[in-house]
C-alpha positions in Angstrom: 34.7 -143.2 -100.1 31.2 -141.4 -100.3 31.8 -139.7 -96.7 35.1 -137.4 -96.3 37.2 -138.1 -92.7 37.6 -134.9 -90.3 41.4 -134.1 -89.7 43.5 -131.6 -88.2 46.7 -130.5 -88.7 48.7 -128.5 -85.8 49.9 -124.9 -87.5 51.7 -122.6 -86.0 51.2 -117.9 -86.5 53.8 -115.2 -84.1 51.7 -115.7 -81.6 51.4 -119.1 -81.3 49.8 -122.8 -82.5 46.6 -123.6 -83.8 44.6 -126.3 -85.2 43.5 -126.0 -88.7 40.8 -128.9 -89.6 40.2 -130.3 -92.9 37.8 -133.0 -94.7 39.5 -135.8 -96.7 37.4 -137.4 -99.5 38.2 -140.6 -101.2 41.2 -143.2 -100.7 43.6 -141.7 -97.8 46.5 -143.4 -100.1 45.9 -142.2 -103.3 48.5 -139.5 -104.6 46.5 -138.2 -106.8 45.0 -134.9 -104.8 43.1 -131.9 -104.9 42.7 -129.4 -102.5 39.9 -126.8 -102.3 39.8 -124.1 -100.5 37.0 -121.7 -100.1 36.2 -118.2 -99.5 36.9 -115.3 -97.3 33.8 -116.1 -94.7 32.7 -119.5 -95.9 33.7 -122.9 -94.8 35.3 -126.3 -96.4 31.7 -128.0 -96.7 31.4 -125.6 -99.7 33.0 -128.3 -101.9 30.7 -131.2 -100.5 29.1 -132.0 -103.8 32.1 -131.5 -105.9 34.3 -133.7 -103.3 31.7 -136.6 -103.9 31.9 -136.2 -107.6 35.5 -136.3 -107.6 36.6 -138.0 -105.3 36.8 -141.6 -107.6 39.4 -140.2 -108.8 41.2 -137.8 -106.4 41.9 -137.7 -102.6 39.7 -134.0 -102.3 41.1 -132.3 -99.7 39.1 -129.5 -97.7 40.4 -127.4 -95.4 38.5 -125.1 -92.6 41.1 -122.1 -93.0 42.2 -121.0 -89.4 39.4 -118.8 -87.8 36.2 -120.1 -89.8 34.5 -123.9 -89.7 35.8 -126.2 -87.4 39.1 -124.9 -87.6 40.7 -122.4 -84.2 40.9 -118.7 -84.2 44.1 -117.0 -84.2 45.0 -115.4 -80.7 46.0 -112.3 -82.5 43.4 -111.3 -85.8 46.1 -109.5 -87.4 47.4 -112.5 -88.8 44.4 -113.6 -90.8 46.3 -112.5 -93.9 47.4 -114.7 -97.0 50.7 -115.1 -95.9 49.8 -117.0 -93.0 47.1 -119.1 -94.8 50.0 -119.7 -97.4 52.4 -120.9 -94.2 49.1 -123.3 -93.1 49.1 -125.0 -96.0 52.2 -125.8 -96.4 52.1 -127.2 -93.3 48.7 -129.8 -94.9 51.1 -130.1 -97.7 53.6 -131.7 -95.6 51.0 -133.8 -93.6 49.1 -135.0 -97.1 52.9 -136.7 -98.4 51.6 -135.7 -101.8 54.7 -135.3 -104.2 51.9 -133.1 -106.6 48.6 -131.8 -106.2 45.7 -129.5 -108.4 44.6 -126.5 -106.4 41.1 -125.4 -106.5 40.6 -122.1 -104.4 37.4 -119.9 -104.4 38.0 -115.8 -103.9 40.5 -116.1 -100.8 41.5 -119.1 -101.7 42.5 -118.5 -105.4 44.7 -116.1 -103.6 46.3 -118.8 -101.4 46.8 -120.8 -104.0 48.5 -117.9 -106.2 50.7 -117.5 -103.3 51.6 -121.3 -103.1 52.4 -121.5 -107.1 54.4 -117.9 -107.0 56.9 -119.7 -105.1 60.1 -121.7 -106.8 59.6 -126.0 -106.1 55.7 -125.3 -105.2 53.7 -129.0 -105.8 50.6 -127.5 -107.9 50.3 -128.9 -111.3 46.9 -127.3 -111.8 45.8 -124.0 -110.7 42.1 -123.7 -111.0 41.1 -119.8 -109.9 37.2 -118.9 -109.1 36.4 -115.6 -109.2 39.6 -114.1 -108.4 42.9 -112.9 -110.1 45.5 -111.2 -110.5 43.9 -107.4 -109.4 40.7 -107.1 -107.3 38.2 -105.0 -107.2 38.4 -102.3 -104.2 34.6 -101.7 -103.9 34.0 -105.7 -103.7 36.2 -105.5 -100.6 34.6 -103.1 -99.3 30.9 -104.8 -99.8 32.2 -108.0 -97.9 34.3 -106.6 -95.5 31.0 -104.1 -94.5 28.9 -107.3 -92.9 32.0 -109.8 -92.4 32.8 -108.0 -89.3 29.5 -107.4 -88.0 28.9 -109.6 -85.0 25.1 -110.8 -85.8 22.9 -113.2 -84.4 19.7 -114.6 -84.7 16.7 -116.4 -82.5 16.3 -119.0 -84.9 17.3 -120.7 -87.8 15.1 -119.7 -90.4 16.2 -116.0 -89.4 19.7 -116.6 -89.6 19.2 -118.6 -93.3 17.5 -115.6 -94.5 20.3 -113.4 -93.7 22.7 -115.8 -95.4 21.0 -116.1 -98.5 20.4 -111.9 -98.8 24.5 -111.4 -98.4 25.1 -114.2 -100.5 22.5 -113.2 -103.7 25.6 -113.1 -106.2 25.8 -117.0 -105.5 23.4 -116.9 -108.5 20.2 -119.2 -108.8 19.7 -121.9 -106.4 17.3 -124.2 -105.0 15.4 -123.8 -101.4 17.4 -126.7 -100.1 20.6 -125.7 -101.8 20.5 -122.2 -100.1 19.6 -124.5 -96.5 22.6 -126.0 -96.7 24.6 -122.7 -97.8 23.8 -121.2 -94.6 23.7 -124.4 -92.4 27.5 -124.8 -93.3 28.2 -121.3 -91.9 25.8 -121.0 -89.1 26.0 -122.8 -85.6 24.0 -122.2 -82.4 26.0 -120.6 -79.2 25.7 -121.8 -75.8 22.2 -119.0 -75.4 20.8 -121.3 -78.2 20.9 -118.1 -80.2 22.4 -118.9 -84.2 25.5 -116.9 -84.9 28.5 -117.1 -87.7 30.7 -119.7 -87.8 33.7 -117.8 -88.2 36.0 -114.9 -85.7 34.6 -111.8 -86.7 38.1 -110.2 -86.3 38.5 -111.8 -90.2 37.7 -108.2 -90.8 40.6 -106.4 -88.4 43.5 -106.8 -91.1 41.1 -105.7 -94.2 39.7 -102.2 -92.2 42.6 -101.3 -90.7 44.2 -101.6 -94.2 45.8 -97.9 -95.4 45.6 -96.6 -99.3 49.1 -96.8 -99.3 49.2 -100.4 -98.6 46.4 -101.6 -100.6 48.7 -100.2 -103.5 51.4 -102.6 -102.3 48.9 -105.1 -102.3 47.5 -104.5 -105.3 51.2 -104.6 -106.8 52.5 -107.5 -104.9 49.4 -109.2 -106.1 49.9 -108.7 -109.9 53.8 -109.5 -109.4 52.6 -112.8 -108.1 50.3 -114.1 -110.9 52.8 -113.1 -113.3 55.1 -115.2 -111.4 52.5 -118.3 -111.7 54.4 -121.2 -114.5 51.5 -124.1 -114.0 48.4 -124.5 -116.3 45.6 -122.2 -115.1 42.2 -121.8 -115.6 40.1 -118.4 -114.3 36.3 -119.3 -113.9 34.9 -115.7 -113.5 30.9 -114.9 -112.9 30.0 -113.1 -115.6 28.1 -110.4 -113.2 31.0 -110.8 -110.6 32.1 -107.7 -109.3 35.4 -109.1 -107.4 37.1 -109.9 -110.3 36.3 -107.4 -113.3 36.0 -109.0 -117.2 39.2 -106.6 -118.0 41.1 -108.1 -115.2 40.1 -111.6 -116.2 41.1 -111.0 -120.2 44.1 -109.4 -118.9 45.1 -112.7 -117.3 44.9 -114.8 -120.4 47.9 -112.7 -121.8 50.5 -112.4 -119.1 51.7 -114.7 -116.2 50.7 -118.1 -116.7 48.1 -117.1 -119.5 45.0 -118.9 -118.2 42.2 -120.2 -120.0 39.0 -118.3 -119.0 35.5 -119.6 -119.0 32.5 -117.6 -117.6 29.2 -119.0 -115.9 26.2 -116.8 -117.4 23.9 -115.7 -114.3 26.2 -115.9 -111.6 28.3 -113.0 -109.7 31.0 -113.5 -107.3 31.2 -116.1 -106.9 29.9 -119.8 -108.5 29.5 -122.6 -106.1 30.5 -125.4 -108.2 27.0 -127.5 -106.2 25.4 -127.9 -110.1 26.7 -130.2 -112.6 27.6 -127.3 -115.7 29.8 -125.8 -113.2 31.3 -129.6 -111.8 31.5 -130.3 -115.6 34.1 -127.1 -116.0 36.6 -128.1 -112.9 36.3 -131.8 -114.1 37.2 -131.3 -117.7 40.5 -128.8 -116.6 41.7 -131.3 -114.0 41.0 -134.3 -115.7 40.4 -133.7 -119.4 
C-alpha cells in the first residue's frame, strides 16, 4: 500500500481524554511493524518518504504526538512531557496487536522510545535513535524552545515557508520542493485565512517553566534510562548537530545498550531520512 490510512487512537492524560492520530503504511495485518515518531514541533508526515520505501516490508506506523498534526491538544500543557507521550504509545501499542516492533524516533521521539525500551517486557527489538541520546545539550533546548512558543503567523504561504526553512537550516541541504513540503506538513491556514503552526504553542510551558534543579534530575534520569536500554541500538547523529554532542554520542557506544553510531556529513540536528543515503542507513539496521 503506496498511501498510508489516517487513524486515531483514544488516550487518556490527569485531566482527561484525547485523540492521538496516526498514519499506517503498508498491509494493516502484517506483524512486522515500525513505528516513527518525530520531533519536538514537527509532525508524522516527516517519515512520508521513508514510510513508502518501507513499507513492502513493514506496517510504518506514524503517529501525530498529542498537541501537533492532526492529533488534539492537551487541556492542560503541563502534561506535554515524555512520560505522557510514553503512556500514548502504549496505548497505539495495544491498538497495533503487534507482539514486537522497531522503533524509529527523531529528537523527542528517540526519547519516547528510550522511555518505552527502559521499561522490563517493552515490545522494541530495534531501537533506532536520530539525533538524540543519552544527555542533551542545554543550549539546543534553549534554541528550540526560544521560537517553539512563539505564537506566529503569516499572510501567506510563501511567508510562512520562509520562516520554516530559516528555523529549520540544521535540516542540512535540501531541494526547493523538499523544503515546500517541510513546512507544508507543519503549517495550516486558520479560520482569518492567515497560516499559522500546526502545533499548541503551550509545547513550550513544561520546557520554560523547567528549574536548574530539575533539569539536573532530568539530565540524571535521562542517562539512568539509556543505560537501562537491553535491545540493539543504533545513534544516527549530524555531524554539526548541536543537540546531541560527538562526546555524548561516543559515550553511548560504551555503556547501556552500546549502540552502533553512524554520522551524516553536512547535516545538524537533525537528518530527515527524505534522501536515499540516509533511507539506506535505517534500512540496513532494521533489515540488514
Amino acid at each position: 500500500m503506496t498511501h498510508p490510512q489516517l487513524k486515531s487512537v483514544q488516550c487518556v492524560s490527569p485531566v482527561g481524554l484525547h485523540k492521538m492520530a496516526y498514519k499506517e503504511w503498508g498491509d494493516p495485518q502484517n506483524p512486522n511493524v515500525l513505528v516513527c515518531v518525530h520531533g519536538l514541533s514537527r509532525v508524522s508526515d516527516d517519515f512520508d518518504v521513508l514510510a513508502r520505501g518501507l513499507c513492502d516490508t513493514y506496517r510504518v506506523v506514524c503517529p501525530d504526538v498529542v498537541g501537533r498534526g492532526r492529533s488534539d491538544w492537551l487541556r492542560d500543557p503541563r502534561f506535554y512531557v515524555v512520560p505522557q507521550y510514553v503512556s500514548d504509545m502504549v496505548t497505539l501499542l495495544a491498538r497495533l496487536n503487534a507482539e514486537t516492533v522497531d522503533w524509529f524516533g527523531t529528537s523527542m521521539g528517540g526519547l519516547i522510545g528510550m522511555g518505552l525500551c527502559a521499561m522490563q517486557g517493552n515490545p522494541v527489538r530495534k531501537l533506532l535513535l536520530n539525533d538524540v541520546g543519552a544527555a542533551v545539550n542545554p543550549v539546543a533546548i534553549a534554541r528550540i524552545a526560544d521560537y517553539i512558543g512563539k505564537p506566529v503567523k503569516f499572510a501567506s504561504f510563501d511567508e510562512a515557508a520562509h520562516y520554516i526553512r530559516a528555523i529549520s537550516a540544521t535540516f542540512g541541504p535540501h531541494t526547493d520542493e523538499e523544503w515546500r513540503k517541510l513546512a507544508a506538513d507543519v503549517l495550516r491556514q486558520d479560520q482569518d485565512g492567515q497560516w499559522i503552526l500546526h502545533y499548541d504553542a503551550g509545547l513550550a510551558v513544561p520546557i520554560k517553566s523547567n528549574t536548574p534543579e530539575g533539569m539536573q534530575r532530568d539530565a540524571s534520569l535521562l542517562a539512568a534510562t539509556y543505560d537501562a536500554i537491553t535491545c540493539k541500538t543504533l545513534v544516527v547523529r549530524g555531524a554539526e548537530s548541536d543537540l546531541l554532542t560527538v562526546d555524548v554520542a561516543k559515550d553511548m557506544t560504551q555503556r547501556g545498550p552500546k549502540a552502533q553510531l553512524v554520522e551524516v556529513p553536512g547535516v545538524g540536528h537533525a537528518p530527515t531520512f527524505v534522501h536515499e543515503e540516509q533511507i539506506a542507513i535505517a534500512r540496513q539496521f532494521f533489515l540488514g
